[in-house]
C-alpha positions as CSV (number, residue, x, y, z in Angstrom):
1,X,70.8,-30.6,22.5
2,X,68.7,-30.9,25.3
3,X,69.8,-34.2,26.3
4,X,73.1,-35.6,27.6
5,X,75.3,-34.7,25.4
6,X,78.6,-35.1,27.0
7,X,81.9,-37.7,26.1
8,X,82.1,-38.5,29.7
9,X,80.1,-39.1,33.0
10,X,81.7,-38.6,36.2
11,X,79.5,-37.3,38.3
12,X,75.5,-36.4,38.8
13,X,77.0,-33.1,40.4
14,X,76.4,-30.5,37.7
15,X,74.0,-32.4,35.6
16,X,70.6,-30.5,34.8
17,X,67.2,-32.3,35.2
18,X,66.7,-32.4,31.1
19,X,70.2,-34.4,31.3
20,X,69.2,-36.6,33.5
21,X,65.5,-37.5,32.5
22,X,67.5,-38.1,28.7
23,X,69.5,-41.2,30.5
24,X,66.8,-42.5,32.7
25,X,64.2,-42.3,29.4
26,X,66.9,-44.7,27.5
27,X,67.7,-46.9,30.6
28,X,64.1,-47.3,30.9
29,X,63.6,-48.5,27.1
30,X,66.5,-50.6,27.8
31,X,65.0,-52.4,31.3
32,X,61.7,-52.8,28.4
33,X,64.4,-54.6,25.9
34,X,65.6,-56.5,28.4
35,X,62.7,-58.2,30.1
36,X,62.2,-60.1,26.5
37,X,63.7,-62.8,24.6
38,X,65.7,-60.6,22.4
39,X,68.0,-58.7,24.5
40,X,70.6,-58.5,22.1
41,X,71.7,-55.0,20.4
42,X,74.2,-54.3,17.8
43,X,74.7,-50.5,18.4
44,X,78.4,-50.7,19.5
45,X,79.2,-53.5,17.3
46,X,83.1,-52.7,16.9
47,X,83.4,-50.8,19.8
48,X,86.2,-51.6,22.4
49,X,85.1,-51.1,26.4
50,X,87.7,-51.7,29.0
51,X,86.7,-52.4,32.7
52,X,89.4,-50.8,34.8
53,X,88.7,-51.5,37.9
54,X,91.1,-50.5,41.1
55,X,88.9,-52.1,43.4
56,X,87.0,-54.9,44.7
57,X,83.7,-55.2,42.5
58,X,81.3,-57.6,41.8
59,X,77.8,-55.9,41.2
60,X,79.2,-53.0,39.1
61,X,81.7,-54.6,37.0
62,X,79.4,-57.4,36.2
63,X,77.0,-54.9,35.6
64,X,78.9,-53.1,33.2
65,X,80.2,-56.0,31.3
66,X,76.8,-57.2,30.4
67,X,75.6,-54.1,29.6
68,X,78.4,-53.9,27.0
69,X,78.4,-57.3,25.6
70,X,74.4,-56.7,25.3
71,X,75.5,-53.8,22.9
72,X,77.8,-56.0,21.0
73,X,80.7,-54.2,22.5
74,X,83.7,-56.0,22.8
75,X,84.6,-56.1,26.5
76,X,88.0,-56.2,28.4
77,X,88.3,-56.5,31.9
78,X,91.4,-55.6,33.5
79,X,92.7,-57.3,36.4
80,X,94.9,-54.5,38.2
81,X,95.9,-56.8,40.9
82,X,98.1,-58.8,37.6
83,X,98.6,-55.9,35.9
84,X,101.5,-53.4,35.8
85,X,99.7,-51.4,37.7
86,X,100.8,-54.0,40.3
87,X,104.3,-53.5,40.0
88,X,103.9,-49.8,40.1
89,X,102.6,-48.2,36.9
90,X,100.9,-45.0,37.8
91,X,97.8,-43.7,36.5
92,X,98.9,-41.4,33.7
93,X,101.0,-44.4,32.1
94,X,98.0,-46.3,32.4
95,X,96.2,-43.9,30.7
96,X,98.7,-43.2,27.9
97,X,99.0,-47.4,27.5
98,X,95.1,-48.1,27.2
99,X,94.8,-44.6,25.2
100,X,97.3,-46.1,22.5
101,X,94.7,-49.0,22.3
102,X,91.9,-46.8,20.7
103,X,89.0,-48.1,23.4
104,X,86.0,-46.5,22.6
105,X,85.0,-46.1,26.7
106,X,86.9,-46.4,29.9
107,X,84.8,-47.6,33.0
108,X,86.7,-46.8,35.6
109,X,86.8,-47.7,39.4
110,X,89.1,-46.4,41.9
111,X,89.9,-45.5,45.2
112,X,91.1,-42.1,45.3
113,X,88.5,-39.3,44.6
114,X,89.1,-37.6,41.5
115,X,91.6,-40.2,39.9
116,X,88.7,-40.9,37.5
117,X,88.3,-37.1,36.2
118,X,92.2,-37.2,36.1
119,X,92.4,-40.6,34.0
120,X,89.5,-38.6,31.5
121,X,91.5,-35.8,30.7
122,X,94.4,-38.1,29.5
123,X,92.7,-40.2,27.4
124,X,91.3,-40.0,24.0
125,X,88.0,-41.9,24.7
126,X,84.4,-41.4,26.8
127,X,85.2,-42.3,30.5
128,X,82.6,-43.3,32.7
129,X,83.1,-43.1,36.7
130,X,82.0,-46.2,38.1
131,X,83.1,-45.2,41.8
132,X,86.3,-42.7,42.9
133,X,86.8,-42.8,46.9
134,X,84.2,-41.2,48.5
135,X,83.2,-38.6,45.8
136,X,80.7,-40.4,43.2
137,X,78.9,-43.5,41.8
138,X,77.0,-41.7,39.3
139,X,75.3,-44.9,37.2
140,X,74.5,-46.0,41.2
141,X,72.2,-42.7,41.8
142,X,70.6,-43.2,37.8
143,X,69.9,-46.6,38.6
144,X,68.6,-45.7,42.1
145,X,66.3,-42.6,40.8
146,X,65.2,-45.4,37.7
147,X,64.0,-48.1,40.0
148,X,62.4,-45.1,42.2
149,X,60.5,-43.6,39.0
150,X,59.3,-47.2,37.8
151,X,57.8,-47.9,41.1
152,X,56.5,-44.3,42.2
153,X,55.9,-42.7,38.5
154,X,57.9,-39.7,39.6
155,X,60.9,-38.4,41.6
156,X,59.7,-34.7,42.5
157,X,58.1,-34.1,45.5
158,X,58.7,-37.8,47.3
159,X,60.5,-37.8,50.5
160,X,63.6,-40.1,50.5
161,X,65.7,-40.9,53.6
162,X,69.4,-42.0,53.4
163,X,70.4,-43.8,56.3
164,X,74.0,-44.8,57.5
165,X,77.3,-44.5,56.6
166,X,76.7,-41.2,54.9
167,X,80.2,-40.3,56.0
168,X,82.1,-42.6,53.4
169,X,79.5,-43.4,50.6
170,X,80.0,-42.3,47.4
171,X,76.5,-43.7,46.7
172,X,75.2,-40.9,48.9
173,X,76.6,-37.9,47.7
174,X,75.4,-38.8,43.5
175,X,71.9,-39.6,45.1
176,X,71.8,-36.2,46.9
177,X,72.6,-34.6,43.9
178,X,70.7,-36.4,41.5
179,X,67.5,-36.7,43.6
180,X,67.8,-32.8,44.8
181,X,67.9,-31.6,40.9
182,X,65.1,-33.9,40.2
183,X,62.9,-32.5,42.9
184,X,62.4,-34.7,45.9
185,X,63.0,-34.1,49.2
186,X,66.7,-35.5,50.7
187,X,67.0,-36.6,54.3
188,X,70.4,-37.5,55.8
189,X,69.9,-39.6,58.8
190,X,72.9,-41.2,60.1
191,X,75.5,-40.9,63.8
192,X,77.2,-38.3,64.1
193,X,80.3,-39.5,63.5
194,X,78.9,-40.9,59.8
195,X,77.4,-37.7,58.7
196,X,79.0,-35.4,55.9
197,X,80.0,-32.0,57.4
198,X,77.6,-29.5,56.8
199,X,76.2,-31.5,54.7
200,X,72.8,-29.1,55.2
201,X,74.4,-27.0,52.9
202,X,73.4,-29.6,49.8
203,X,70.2,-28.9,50.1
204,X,69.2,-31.9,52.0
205,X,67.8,-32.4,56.3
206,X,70.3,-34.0,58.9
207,X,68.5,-36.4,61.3
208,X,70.5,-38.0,64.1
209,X,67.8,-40.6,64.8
210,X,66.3,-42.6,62.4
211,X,62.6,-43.2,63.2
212,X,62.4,-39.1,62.8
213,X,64.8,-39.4,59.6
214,X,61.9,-41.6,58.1
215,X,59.1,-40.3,59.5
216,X,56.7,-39.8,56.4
217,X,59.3,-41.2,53.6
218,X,58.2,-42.7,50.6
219,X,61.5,-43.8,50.5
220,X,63.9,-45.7,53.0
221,X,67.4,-46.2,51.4
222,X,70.0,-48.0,53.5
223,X,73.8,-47.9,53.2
224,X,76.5,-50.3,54.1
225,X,79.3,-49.3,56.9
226,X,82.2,-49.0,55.1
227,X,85.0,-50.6,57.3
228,X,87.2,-50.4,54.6
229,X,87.0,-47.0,54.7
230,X,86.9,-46.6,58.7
231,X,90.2,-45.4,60.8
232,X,88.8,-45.5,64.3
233,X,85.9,-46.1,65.8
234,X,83.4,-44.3,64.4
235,X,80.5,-47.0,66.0
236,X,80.5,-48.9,69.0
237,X,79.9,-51.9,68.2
238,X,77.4,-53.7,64.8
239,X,75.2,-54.9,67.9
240,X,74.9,-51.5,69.0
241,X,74.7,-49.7,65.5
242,X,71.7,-52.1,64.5
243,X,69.7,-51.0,67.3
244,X,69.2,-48.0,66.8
245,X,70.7,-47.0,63.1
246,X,69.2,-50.7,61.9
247,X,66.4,-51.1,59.8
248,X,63.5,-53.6,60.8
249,X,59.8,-53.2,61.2
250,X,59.5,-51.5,64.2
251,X,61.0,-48.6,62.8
252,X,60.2,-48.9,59.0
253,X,56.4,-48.2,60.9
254,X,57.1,-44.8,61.3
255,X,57.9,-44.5,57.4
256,X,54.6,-43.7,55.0
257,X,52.8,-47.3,54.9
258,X,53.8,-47.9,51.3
259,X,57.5,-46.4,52.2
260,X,60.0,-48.5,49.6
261,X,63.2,-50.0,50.9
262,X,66.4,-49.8,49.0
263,X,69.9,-50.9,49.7
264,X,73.3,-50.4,46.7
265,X,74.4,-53.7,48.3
266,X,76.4,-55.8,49.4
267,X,74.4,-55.6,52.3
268,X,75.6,-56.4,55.7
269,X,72.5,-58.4,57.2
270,X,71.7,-57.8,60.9
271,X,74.1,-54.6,60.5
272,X,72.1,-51.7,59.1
273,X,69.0,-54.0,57.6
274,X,67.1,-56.6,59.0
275,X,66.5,-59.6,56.4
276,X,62.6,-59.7,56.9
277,X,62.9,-56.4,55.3
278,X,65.0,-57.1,52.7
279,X,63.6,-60.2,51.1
280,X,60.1,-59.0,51.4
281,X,58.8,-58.3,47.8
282,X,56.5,-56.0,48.6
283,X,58.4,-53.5,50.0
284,X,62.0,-54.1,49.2
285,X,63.7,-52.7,45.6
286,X,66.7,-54.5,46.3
287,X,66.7,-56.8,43.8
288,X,64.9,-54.7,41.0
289,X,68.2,-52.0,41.8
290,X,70.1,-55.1,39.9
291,X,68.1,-55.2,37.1
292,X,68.0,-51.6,36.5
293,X,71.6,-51.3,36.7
294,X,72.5,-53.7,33.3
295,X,69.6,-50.5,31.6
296,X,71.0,-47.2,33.2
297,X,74.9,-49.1,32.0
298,X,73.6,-49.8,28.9
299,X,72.1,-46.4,28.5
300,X,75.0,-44.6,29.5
301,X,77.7,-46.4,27.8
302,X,75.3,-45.4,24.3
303,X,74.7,-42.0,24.9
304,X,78.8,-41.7,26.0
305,X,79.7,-44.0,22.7
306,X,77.5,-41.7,20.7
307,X,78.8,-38.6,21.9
308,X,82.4,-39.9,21.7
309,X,81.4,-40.1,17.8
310,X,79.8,-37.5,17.3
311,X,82.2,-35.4,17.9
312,X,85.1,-37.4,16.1
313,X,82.8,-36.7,13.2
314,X,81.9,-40.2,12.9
315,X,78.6,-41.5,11.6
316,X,76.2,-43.2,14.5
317,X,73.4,-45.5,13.8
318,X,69.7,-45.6,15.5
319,X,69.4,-46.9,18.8
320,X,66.2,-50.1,18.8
């Protein structure tokens, strides 16, 4: 099979440009189904997906919760801050609780990198990584190189600049390698003390100032500081940062005139983006990132679900 064929997604590291181009070809049939009255779709009728989430989320769980329940999944979301996981459960008894369940899929968020490749190989069921640490968002890059192709009709050959906390995002790293398979051209431009070490060797530029980072872009893609993630001062101060790591204008000018600004979110306004940029429609994907993230979750937690079956040997109906 030349498309995705695998139970689980935990990464874009790895996956092979057929791969991909399989999930964002269903996640763009799905953004179709979506924009109509109908949006209703009984291929995982009967299924079971669980929402694990570790960590803070609003975007992504919500995300992946209507995704599901727009499959006809039947979706539980699991509170870990009330959960035994609270009063100490570790992972692997987690895993062997929710595995004794029968779920069909796992989404699972979590702030240690690699804790979601360890929960997949203790369960029974398709696992889908959505976020470990500071290693990978993979349905955050697919939705990202989705709302790129819709806009720009291809991802090879455009030039798209990452800017900012490169250091901590997890965002970054499953764009880099998603984006770099498919062809474009990766710039890292972020302070020194946010970059990824060596990061040149991922095939991607390392720009210390961002009007050269974007110089020429087609696209601009900002990233939030992660404080959460910070020990130390790795800026001086947000007044500072904005000035010269801060998108506005002034400096989306020296980007290509019809450059495209994109931000995961939650954005920190005034911090690394200016809101004239982001709420102008013309050149900001912000919002249409949201809407392509309910397609690339609903095309993922298919193509997972259907894989999970077929290799259980169970029958799978046709997708709409």
């Amino acid at each position: 099979m030349s498309g995705y064929a695998h139970r689980h997604l935990l990464g874009t590291r790895g996956l092979t440009a057929a791969e991909i181009t399989d999930l964002l070809d269903r996640a763009n049939r799905y953004a179709e189904i979506n924009r109509t009255p109908d949006k209703k779709h009984a291929i995982l009728s009967g299924r079971t997906v669980v929402n694990l989430f570790y960590e803070n989320s609003t975007r992504t769980r919500t995300s992946f919760e209507l995704a599901a329940k727009r499959l006809s999944a039947d979706v539980i979301n699991m509170q870990t801050g009330a959960s035994s996981v609270a009063k100490g459960e570790t992972l692997i008894d987690t895993a062997a609780t929710l595995n004794a369940m029968h779920p069909d899929v796992l989404v699972v968020r979590h702030h240690d990198s690699g804790a979601v490749s360890l929960l997949s190989q203790k369960v029974n069921c398709a696992v889908v990584n959505a976020g470990d640490g500071k290693h990978e968002h993979p349905t955050q890059g697919l939705l990202d190189a989705l709302t790129i192709r819709r806009r720009k009709g291809r991802l090879a050959g455009l030039k798209v600049a990452i800017c900012g906390d490169v250091l901590h995002s997890r965002v970054a790293r499953s764009n880099i390698y998603l984006l770099t398979t498919m062809g474009a051209e990766v710039r890292l431009v972020a302070p020194r003390t946010l970059c990824i070490p060596g990061a040149e060797s991922l095939g991607v530029s390392v720009f210390h100032d961002l009007k050269a980072g974007i110089a020429d872009c087609d696209i601009v893609m900002m990233l939030r500081i992660q404080n959460e993630r910070m020990s130390g001062g790795f800026i001086p101060s947000t007044r500072e940062y904005f000035r010269f790591f801060g998108l506005d204008r002034e400096k989306l000018a020296a980007a290509k005139p019809d450059a495209l600004v994109m931000h995961p979110g939650p954005m920190n306004r005034g911090v690394e983006i200016d809101s004239d940029i982001a709420d102008d429609v013309d050149r900001s994907l912000i919002r249409e990132q949201v809407e392509m993230g309910v397609a690339v979750r609903m095309a993922v937690l298919e193509t997972v679900t259907r894989n999970l079956a077929l290799e259980r040997g169970e029958p799978w109906g046709n997708a709409k």
